[in-house]
C-alpha positions as CSV (number, residue, x, y, z in Angstrom):
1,X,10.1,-13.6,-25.1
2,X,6.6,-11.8,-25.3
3,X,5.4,-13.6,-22.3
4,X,8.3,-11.9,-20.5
5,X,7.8,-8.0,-21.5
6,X,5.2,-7.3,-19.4
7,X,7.3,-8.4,-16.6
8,X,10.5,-6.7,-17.9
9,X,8.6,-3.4,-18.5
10,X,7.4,-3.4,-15.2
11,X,10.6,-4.0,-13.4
12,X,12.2,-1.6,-15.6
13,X,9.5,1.3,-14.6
14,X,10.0,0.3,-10.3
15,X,13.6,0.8,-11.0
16,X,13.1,4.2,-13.0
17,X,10.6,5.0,-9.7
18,X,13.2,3.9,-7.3
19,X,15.8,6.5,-8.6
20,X,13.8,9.4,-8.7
21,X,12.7,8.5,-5.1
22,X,16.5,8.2,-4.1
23,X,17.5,11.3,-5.7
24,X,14.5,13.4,-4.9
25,X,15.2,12.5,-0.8
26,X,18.8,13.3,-1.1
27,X,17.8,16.3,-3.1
28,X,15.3,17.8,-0.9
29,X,14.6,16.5,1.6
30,X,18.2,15.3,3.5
31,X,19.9,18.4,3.0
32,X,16.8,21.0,4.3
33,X,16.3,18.7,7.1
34,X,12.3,17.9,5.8
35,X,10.7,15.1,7.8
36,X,10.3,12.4,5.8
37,X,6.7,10.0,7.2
38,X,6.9,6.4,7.1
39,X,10.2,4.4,7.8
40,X,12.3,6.2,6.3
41,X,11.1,9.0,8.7
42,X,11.9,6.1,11.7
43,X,15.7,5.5,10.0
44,X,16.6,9.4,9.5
45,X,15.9,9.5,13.4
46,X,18.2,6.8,14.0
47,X,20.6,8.4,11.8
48,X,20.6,11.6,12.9
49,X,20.6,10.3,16.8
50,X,23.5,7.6,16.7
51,X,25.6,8.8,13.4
52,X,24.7,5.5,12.0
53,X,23.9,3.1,10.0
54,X,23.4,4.6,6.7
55,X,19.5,5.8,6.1
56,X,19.2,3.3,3.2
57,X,20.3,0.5,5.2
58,X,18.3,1.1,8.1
59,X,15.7,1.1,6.0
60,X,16.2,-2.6,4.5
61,X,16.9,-3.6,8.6
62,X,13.5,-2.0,9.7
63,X,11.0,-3.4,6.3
64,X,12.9,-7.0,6.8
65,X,10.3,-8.1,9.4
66,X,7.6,-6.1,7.9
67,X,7.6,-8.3,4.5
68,X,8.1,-11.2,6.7
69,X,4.7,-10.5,8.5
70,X,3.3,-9.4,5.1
71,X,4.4,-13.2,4.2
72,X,2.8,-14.7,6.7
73,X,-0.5,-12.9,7.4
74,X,-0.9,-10.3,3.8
75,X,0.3,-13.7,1.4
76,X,2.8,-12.8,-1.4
77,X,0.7,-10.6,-3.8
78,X,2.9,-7.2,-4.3
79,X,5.8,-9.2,-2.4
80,X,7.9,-9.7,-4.9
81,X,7.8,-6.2,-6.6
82,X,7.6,-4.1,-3.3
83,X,10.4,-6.1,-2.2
84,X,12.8,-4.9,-5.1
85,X,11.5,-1.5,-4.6
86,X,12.3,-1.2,-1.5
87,X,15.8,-2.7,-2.1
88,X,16.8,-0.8,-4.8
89,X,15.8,2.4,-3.5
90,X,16.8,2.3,-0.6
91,X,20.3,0.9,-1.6
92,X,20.5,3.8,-4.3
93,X,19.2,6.1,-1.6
94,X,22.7,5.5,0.6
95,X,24.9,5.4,-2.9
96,X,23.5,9.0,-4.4
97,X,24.3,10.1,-0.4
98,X,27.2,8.9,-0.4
99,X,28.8,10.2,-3.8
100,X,27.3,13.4,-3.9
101,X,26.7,16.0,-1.1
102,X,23.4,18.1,-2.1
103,X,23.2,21.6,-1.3
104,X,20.4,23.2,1.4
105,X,18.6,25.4,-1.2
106,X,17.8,28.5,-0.2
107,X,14.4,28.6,-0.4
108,X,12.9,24.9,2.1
109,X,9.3,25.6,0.5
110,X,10.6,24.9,-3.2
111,X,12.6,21.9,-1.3
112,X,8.9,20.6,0.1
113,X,7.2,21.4,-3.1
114,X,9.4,19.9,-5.2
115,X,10.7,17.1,-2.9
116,X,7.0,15.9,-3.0
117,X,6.0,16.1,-6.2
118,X,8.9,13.9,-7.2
119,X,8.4,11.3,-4.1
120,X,4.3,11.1,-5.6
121,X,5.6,10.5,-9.1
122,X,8.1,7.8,-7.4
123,X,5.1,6.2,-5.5
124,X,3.0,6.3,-8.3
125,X,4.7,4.7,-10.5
126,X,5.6,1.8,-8.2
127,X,1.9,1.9,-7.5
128,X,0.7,1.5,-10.9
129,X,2.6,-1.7,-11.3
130,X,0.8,-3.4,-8.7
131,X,3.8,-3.0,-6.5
132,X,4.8,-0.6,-3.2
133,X,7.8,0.9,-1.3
134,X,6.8,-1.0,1.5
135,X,7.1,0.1,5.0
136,X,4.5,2.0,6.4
137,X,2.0,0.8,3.5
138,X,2.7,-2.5,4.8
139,X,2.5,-1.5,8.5
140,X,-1.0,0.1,7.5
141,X,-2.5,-3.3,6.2
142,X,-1.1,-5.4,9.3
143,X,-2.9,-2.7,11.2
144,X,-6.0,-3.2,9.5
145,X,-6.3,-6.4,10.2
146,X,-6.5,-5.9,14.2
147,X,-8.4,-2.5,13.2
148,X,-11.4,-3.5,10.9
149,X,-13.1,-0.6,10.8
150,X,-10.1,1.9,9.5
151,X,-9.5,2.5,6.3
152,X,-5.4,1.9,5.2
153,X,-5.9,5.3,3.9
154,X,-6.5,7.0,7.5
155,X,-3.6,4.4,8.9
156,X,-1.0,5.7,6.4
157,X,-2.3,9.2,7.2
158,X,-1.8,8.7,11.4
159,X,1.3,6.7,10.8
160,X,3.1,9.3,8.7
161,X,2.2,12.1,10.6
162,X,2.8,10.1,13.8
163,X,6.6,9.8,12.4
164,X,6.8,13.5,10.9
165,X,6.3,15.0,14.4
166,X,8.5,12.7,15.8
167,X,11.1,13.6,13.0
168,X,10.9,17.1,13.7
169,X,11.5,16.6,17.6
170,X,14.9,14.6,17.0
171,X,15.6,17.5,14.5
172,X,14.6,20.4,16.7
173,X,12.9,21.7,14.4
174,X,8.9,22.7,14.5
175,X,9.6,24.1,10.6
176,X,10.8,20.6,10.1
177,X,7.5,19.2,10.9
178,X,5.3,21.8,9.0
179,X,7.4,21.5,5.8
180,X,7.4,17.6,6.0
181,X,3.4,18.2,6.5
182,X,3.3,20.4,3.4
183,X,5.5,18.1,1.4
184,X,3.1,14.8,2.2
185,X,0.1,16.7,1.4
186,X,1.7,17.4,-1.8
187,X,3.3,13.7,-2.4
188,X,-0.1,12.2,-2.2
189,X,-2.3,14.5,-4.8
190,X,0.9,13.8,-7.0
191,X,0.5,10.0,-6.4
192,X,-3.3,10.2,-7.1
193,X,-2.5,12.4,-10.1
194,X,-0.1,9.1,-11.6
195,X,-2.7,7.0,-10.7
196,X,-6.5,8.1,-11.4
197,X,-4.9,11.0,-14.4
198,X,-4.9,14.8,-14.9
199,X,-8.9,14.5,-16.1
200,X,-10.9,13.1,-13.4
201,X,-13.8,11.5,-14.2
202,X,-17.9,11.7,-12.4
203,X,-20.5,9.9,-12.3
204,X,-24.0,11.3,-12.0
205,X,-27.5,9.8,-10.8
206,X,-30.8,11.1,-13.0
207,X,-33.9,10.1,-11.7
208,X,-36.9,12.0,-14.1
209,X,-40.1,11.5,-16.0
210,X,-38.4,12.6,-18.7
211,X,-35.8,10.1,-18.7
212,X,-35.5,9.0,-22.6
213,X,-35.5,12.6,-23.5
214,X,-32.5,13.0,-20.9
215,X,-30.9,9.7,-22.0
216,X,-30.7,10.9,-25.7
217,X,-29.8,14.0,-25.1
218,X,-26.3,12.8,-23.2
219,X,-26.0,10.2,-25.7
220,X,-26.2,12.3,-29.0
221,X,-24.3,15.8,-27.4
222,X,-22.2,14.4,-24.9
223,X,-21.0,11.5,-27.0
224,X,-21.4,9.8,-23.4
225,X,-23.2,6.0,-22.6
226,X,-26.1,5.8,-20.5
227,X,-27.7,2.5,-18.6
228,X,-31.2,2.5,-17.2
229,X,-31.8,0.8,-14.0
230,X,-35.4,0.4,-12.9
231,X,-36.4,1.6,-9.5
232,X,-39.3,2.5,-7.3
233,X,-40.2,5.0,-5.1
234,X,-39.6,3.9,-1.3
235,X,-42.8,5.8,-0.4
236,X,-45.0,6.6,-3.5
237,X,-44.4,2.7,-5.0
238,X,-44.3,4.5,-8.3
239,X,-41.7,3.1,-11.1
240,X,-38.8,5.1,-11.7
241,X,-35.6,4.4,-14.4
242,X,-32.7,5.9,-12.6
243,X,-29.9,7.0,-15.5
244,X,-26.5,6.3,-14.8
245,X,-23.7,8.0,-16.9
246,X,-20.1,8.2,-16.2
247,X,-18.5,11.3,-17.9
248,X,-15.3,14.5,-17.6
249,X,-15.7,17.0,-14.9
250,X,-15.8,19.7,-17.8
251,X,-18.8,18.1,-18.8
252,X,-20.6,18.6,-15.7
253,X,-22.1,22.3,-16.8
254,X,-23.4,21.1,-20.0
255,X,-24.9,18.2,-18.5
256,X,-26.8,20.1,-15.5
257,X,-27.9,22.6,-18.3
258,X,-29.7,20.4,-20.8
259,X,-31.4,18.3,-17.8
260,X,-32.6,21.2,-16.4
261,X,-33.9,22.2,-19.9
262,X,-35.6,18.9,-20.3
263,X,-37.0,18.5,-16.7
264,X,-36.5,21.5,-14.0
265,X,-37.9,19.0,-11.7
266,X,-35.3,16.2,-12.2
267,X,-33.4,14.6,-9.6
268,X,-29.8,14.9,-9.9
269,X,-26.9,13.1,-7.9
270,X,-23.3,13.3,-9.1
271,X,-20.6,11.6,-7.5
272,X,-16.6,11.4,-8.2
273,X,-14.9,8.4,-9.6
274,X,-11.4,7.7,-9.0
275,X,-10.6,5.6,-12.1
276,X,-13.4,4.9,-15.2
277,X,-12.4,2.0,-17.4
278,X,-13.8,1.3,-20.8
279,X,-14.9,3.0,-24.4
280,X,-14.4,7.0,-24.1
281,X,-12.4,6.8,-20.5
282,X,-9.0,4.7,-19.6
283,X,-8.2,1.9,-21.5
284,X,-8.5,-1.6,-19.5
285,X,-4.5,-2.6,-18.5
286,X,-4.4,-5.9,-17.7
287,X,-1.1,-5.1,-15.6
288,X,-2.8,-3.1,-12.9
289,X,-4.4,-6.8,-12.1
290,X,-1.0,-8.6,-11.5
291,X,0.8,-9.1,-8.6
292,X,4.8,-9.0,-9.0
């Protein structure tokens, strides 16, 4: 039975994220006539222009070739989870539609603020157990494989915007397209929220004479580790140890304070870093490393 939790707690969190997705869409987004990106952008087009089929359904018709393509050329990692995502929502997606008729709120910005802070958490969630609501995530990485050189970041970006605007002409609505703009930008600091945390993390580059001094100093007043690496000067040939510390943004002022103290002349490079694992940061999960 314990070798079975991790996969019923998982499964059990994608369908928790595949309600709020359904619910926050017929919440905010159907009834203020938002443009939603990805497919479900491409099935409330179809819905909107012929009457029919149901969003949810059109959704399950257009991702059925895009996980058989993610079969053939992706492999099955994330298959199997993204696959009941994508069912489940989208079948909950046409039920909560169908039961319930959601007012137009008076206010669309609330709609978009809202509407996409619920649809990151959704995502998110879904994300963090090594799964997705397939579609265009999928379409991205098919992409990528004619496209090298993009990032699936920039391809979900063009994609979803691609199928906003689009949205918003079958909706006749420029507003439309603006508030499905706002409500992605918002979705997807929301999703990185879920993912990376509330606290994010930095990493910084110290390159002084003075490098023990520097080295204790974080260690006994930041309570943060510190690893040498030995380098050289490209154009001097003199030896160098480079510090390298990951530690909290709100630690950055303290931290360019005392190195200044120590060395005015030091050589400081700080970087962001999206997720820091290990003793003082985010525990290691072993769940983020599964496919399901």
């Amino acid at each position: 039975m314990k070798k079975w939790l991790p996969y019923l707690r998982s499964y059990a969190v994608i369908t928790l994220a595949a309600t709020i997705y359904a619910l926050a869409f017929n919440i905010f987004y159907a009834p203020n006539q938002i443009a939603f990106g990805g497919v479900t952008g491409v099935a409330q087009m179809i819905n909107r222009l012929f009457g029919r089929p149901p969003v949810g359904l059109m959704i399950i018709a257009i991702n059925i070739p895009l996980f058989l393509l993610a079969w053939k050329f992706l492999g099955k990692q994330m298959l199997f989870g993204s696959l009941y995502a994508m069912l489940l929502s989208s079948l909950l997606l046409d039920l909560f539609g169908g039961i319930i008729r959601f007012p137009t709120l008076e206010e669309p910005i609330m709609a978009c603020i809202f509407g996409g802070v619920f649809l990151g958490l959704a995502s998110g969630l879904v994300c963090r157990e090594g799964a997705s609501m397939g579609g265009t995530d999928i379409a991205s990485r098919l992409i990528k494989l004619r496209i090298p050189t993009l990032s699936v970041g920039q391809l979900l970006m063009v994609l979803d915007l691609v199928v906003i605007c689009c949205v918003s002409l079958v909706f006749h609505q420029l507003n439309s397209a603006l508030m499905g703009i706002v409500a992605l930008f918002v979705s997807t600091s929301v999703m990185d929220r879920v993912l990376f945390g509330t606290d994010p993390s930095k990493v910084a580059y110290i390159i002084s004479d003075e490098s023990q001094e520097i080295a204790q100093t974080i260690i006994n007043e930041m309570h943060r580790g510190v690893t040498i690496l030995h380098g050289a000067g490209a154009w001097s040939g003199a030896e160098k140890n480079v510090l390298l510390c990951a530690f909290k943004s709100r630690q950055i002022v303290v931290l360019k304070r005392r190195i200044k103290e120590i060395d005015p002349k030091a050589f400081l490079i700080v970087c962001n870093a999206y997720e820091v694992l290990g003793d003082g940061f985010l525990p290691h999960d072993p769940r983020h490393k599964k496919s399901y």
